[in-house]
C-alpha positions as protocol buffer text, in pm:
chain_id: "A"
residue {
  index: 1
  type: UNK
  ca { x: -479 y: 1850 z: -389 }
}
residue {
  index: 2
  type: UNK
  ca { x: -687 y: 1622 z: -608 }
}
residue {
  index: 3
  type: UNK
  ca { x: -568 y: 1187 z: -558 }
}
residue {
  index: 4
  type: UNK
  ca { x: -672 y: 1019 z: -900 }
}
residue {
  index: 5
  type: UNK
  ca { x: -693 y: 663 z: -837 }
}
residue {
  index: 6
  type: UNK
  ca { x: -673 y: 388 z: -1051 }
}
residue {
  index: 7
  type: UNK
  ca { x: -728 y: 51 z: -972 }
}
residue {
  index: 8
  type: UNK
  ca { x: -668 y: -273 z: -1194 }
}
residue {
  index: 9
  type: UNK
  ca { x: -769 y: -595 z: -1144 }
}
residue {
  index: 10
  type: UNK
  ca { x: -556 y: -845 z: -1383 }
}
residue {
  index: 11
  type: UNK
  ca { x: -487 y: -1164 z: -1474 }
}
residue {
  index: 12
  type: UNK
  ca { x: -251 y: -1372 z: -1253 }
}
residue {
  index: 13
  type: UNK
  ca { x: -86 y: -1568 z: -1569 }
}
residue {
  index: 14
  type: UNK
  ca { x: 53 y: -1160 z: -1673 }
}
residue {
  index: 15
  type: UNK
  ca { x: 125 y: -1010 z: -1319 }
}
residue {
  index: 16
  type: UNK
  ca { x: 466 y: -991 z: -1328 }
}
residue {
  index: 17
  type: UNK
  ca { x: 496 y: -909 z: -1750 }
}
residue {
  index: 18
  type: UNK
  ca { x: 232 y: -623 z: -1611 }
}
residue {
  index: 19
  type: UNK
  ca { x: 393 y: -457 z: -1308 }
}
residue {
  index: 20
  type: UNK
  ca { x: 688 y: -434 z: -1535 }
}
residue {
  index: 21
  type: UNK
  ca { x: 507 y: -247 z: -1769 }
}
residue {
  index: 22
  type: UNK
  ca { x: 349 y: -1 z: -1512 }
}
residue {
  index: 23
  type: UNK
  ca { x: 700 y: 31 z: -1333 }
}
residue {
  index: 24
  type: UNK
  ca { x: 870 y: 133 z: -1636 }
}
residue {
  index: 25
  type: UNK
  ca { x: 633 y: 241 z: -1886 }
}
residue {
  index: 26
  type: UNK
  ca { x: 303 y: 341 z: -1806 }
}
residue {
  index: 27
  type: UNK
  ca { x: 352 y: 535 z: -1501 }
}
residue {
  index: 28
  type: UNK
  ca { x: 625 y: 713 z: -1582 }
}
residue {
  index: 29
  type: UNK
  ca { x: 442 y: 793 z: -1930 }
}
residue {
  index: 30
  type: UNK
  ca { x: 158 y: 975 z: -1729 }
}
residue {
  index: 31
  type: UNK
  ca { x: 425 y: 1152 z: -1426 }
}
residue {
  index: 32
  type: UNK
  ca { x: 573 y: 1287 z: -1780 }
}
residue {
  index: 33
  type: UNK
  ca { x: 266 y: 1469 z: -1831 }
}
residue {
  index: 34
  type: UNK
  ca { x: 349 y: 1734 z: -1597 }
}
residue {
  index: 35
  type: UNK
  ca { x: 33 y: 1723 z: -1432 }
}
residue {
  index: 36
  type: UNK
  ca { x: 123 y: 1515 z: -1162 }
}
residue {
  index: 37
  type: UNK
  ca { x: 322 y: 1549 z: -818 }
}
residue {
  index: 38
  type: UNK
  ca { x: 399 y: 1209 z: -763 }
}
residue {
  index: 39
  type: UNK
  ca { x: 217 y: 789 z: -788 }
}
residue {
  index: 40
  type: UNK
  ca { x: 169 y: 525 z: -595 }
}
residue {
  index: 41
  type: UNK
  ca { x: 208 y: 170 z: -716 }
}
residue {
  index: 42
  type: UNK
  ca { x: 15 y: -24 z: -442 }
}
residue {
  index: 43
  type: UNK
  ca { x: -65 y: -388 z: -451 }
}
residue {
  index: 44
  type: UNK
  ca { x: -470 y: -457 z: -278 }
}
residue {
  index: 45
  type: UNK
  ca { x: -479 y: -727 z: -59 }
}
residue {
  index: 46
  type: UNK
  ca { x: -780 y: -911 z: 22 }
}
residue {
  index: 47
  type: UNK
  ca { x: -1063 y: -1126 z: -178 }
}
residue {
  index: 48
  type: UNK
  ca { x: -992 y: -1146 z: -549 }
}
residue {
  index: 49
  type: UNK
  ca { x: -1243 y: -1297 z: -743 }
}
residue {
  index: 50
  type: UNK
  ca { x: -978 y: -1478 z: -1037 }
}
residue {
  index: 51
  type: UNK
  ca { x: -752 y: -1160 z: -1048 }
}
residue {
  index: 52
  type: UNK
  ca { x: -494 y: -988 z: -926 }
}
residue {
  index: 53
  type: UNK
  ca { x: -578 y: -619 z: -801 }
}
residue {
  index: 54
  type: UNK
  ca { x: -348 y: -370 z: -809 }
}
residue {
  index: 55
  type: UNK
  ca { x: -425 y: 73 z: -736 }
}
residue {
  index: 56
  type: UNK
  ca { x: -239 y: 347 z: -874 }
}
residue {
  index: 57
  type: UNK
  ca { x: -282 y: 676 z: -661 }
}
residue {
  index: 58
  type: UNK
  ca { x: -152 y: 967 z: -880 }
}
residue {
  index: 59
  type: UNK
  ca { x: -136 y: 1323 z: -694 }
}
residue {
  index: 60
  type: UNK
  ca { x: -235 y: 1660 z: -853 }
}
residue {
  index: 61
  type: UNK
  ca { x: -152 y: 1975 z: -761 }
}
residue {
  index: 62
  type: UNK
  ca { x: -533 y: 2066 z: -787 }
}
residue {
  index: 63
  type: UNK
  ca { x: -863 y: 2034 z: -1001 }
}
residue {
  index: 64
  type: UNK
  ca { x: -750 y: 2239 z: -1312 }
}
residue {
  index: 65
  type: UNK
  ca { x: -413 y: 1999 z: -1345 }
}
residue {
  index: 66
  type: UNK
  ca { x: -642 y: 1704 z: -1348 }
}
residue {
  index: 67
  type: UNK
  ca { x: -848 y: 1815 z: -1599 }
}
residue {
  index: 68
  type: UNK
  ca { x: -582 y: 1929 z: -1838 }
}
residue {
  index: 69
  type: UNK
  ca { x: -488 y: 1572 z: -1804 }
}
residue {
  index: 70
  type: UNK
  ca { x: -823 y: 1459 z: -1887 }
}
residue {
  index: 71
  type: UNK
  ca { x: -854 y: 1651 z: -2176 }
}
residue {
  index: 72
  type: UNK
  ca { x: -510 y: 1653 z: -2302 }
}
residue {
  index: 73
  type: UNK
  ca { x: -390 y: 1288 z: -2235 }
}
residue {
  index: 74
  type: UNK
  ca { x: -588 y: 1076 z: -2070 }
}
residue {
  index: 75
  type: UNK
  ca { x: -729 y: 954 z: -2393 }
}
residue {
  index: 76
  type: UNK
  ca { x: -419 y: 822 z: -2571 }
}
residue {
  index: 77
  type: UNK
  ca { x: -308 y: 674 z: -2218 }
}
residue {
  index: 78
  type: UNK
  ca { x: -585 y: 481 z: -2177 }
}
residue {
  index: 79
  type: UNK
  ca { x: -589 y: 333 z: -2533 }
}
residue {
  index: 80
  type: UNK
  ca { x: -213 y: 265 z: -2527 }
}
residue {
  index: 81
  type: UNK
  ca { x: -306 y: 82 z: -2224 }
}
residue {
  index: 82
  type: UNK
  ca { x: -620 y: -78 z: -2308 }
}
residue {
  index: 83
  type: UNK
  ca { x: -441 y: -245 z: -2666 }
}
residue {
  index: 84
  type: UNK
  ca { x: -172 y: -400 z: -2493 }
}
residue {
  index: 85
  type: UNK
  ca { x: -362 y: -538 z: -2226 }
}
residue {
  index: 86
  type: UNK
  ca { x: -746 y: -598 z: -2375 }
}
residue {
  index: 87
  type: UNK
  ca { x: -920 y: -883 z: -2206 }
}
residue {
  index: 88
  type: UNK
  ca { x: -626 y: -943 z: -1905 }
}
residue {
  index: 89
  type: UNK
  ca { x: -814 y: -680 z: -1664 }
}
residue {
  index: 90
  type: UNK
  ca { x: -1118 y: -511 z: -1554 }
}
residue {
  index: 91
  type: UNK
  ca { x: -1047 y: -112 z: -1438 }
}
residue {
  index: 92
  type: UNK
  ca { x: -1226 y: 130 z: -1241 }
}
residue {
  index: 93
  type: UNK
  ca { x: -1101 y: 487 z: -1127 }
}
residue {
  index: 94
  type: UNK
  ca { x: -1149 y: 736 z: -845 }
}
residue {
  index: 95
  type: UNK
  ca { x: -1076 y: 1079 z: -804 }
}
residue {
  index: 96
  type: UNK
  ca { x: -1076 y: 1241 z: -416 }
}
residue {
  index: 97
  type: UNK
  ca { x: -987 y: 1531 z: -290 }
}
residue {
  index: 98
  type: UNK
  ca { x: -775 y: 1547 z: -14 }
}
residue {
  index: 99
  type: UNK
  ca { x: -899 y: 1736 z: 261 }
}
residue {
  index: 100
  type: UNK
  ca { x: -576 y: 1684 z: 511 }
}
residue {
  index: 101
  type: UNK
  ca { x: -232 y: 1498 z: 533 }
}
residue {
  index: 102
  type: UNK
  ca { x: -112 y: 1345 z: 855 }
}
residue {
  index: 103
  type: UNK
  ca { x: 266 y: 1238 z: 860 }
}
């Protein structure tokens, strides 16, 4: 299984106007893709250097689901994204592979 992660540092003033948005529009936009499993919305605690920092772990079934996401959506995602929000956050993403679950 493949985690994409997505983590988003944003302004305080739009926190809660933003994790309305990813609660009801952008992550269920990219679950609607088909490509993923499941997400989790997950609020990072610790230093934040004038924003608020929130991660977005998206699970894939494996590699060639991820990049069929990549090539097929990603794109129009991330601009959707990036116009509403332009200059309130900074972004960065990780993909991992998971080696083993523990529960």
């Amino acid at each position: 299984m493949i985690l994409y992660n997505v983590t988003v540092s944003i302004n305080p003033e739009i926190e809660s106007e933003w994790t309305k948005y990813m609660r009801e529009v952008h992550i269920p936009e990219v679950l609607e893709t088909g490509m993923f499993i499941e997400a989790r919305f997950c609020r990072v605690h610790g230093e934040e250097q004038g924003g608020v920092t929130y991660a977005t772990g998206y699970l894939c079934p494996d590699q060639a689901s991820y990049d069929r996401y990549m090539a097929e959506f990603a794109e129009k995602l991330r601009k959707s994204f990036h116009q509403k929000w332009e200059g309130h956050y900074a972004a960065f993403r990780t993909l991992l592979s998971v080696i083993e679950e523990f529960k």
